[in-house]
Each structure stands twice: as C-alpha cells, then as structure tokens.
C-alpha positions in Angstrom: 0.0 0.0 0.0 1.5 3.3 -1.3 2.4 5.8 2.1 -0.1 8.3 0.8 -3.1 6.0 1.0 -1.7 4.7 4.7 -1.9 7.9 5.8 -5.3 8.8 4.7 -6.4 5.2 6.4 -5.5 6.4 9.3 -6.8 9.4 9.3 -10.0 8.3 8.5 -9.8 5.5 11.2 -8.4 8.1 13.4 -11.5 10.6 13.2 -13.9 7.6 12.6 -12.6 6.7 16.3 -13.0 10.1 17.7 -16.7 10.8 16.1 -17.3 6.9 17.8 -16.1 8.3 21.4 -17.9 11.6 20.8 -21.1 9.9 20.0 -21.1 6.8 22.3 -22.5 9.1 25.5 -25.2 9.6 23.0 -26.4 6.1 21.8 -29.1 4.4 23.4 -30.9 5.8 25.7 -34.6 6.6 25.1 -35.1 3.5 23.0 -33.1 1.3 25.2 -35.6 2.0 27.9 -38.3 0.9 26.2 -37.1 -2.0 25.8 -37.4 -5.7 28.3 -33.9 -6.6 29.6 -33.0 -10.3 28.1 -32.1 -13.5 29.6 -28.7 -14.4 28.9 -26.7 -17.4 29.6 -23.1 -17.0 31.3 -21.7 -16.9 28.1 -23.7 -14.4 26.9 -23.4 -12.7 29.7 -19.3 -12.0 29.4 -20.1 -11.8 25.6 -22.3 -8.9 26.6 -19.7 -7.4 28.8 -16.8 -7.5 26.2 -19.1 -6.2 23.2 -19.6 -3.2 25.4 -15.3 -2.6 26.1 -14.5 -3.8 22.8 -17.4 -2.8 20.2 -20.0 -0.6 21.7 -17.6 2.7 20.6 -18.7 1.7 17.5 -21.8 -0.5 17.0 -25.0 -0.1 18.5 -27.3 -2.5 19.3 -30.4 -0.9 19.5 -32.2 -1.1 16.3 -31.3 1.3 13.3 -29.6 2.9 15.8 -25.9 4.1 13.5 -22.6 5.2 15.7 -19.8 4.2 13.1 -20.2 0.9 12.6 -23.9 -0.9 11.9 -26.3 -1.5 14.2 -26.0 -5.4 15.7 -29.4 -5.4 16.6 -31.1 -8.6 14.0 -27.6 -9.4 13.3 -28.4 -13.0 13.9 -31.0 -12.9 11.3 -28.8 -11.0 8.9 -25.4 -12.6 9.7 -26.5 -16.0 7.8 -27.3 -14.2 4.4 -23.7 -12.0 3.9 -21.8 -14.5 2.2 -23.4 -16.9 0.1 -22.4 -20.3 2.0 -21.1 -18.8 5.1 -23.0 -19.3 8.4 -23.8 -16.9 10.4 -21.4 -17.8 13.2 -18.7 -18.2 10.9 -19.7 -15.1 9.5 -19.3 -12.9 12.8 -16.3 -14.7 13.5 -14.8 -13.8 10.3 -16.2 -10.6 11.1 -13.8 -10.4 13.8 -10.9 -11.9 12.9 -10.8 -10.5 9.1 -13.4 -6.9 9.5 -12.2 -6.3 5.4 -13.2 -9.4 4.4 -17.0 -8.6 4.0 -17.8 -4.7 4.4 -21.4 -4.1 5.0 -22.9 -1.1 1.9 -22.5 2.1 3.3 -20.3 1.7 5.5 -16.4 2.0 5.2 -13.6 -0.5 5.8 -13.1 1.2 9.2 -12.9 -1.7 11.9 -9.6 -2.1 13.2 -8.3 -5.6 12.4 -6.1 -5.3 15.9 -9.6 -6.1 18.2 -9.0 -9.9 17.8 -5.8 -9.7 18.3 -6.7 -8.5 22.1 -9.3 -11.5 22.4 -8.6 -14.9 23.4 -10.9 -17.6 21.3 -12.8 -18.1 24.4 -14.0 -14.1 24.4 -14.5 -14.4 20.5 -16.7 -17.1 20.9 -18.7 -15.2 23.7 -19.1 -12.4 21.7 -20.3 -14.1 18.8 -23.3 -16.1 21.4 -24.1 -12.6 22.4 -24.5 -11.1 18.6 -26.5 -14.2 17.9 -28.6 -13.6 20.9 -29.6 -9.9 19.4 -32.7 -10.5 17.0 -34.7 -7.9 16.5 
C-alpha cells in the first residue's frame, strides 16, 4: 500500500474513532428504555460485557440505531445471508478476525483488524453467542 493511501487510512480510522467516542454518550438511551432486559446465559453474559469494552464505541445495538459501525441489533438474522455459504457464526467470527473481508454497503472498511488480536478464542466465541442472541 503506497504511504499516501496509509496515511489517509489512518486518518480516516483516526476521526472515525474520535466521532465513535464523541457519540457513544449519546447512543441508546430513550429506545433502550423501552425495551425488556433479556435473559442471557453466562456466556452471553461476558459476551455482553466484552461487546460493550471492545465494540459498543462503534456498534450499536439498539435497532437502526448508527454510531460508526452498523447497528447489531437482528444481526443473527442478517449474519447468515452475507456471504453466500457462510454461516452466520462463521460469519461474525470472520467478522472479527478479518473486518475487510465482507464490508457491509454504506459503511467504510473502518474496523480495526487489531480487536482480535486483544481477544482470546474463548471471548470471540462469547461475543459471537451474544451477537446471535440480538434479534430484532
């Protein structure tokens, strides 16, 4: 990749990180309320937990709800139907692992590939039962 086009990468991830920490006190308030808190198993519990330190900047998951990234609310029903013959857990696995792999329309190749590299498999794969937890 020419140095030119690094650079303007990282600017754009830099201020698509700022407008994320800007916004995040924002996200999710009103609707959230209105809706029931869920049921979730232990390991959708900690998946919970590490979506909120390691994605929530980002992703919302209150429906139609944009920060950056998109929403994660449905993403269970979505996940299944991004790559023709790719689950939908492998899907938000790969999601994690390889964020260029499959950009969603309208939305830029802005997710840091680094996030799994701070995850063991254990946290990826609670993560992932959270996201498929999250159906609209």
């Amino acid at each position: 990749m020419p140095r030119g086009d690094m650079v303007n990468r990282s600017v754009a991830l830099s201020s698509a990180i700022l407008l994320a920490i800007l916004l995040s006190g924002c996200a999710g308030t009103a609707e959230s309320a209105d809706r029931p808190t869920p049921t979730y198993t232990a390991e959708e519990q900690l998946g919970n937990q590490l979506f909120t330190t390691h994605c929530s900047s980002c992703h919302s998951t209150i429906p139609e709800s944009i920060v950056v990234g998109p929403s994660m609310a449905g993403v269970a029903s979505r996940a299944g139907s991004r790559m023709e013959g790719v689950g939908a857990r492998e899907y938000l696995k790969m999601s994690i692992e390889q964020p260029s792999a499959y950009v969603v329309e309208g939305f830029g190749d802005l997710m840091p590939g680094t996030v799994a590299e701070s995850l063991s498999e254990e946290e990826k794969e609670a993560i992932i039962a959270y996201l498929m937890s999250l159906d609209e």
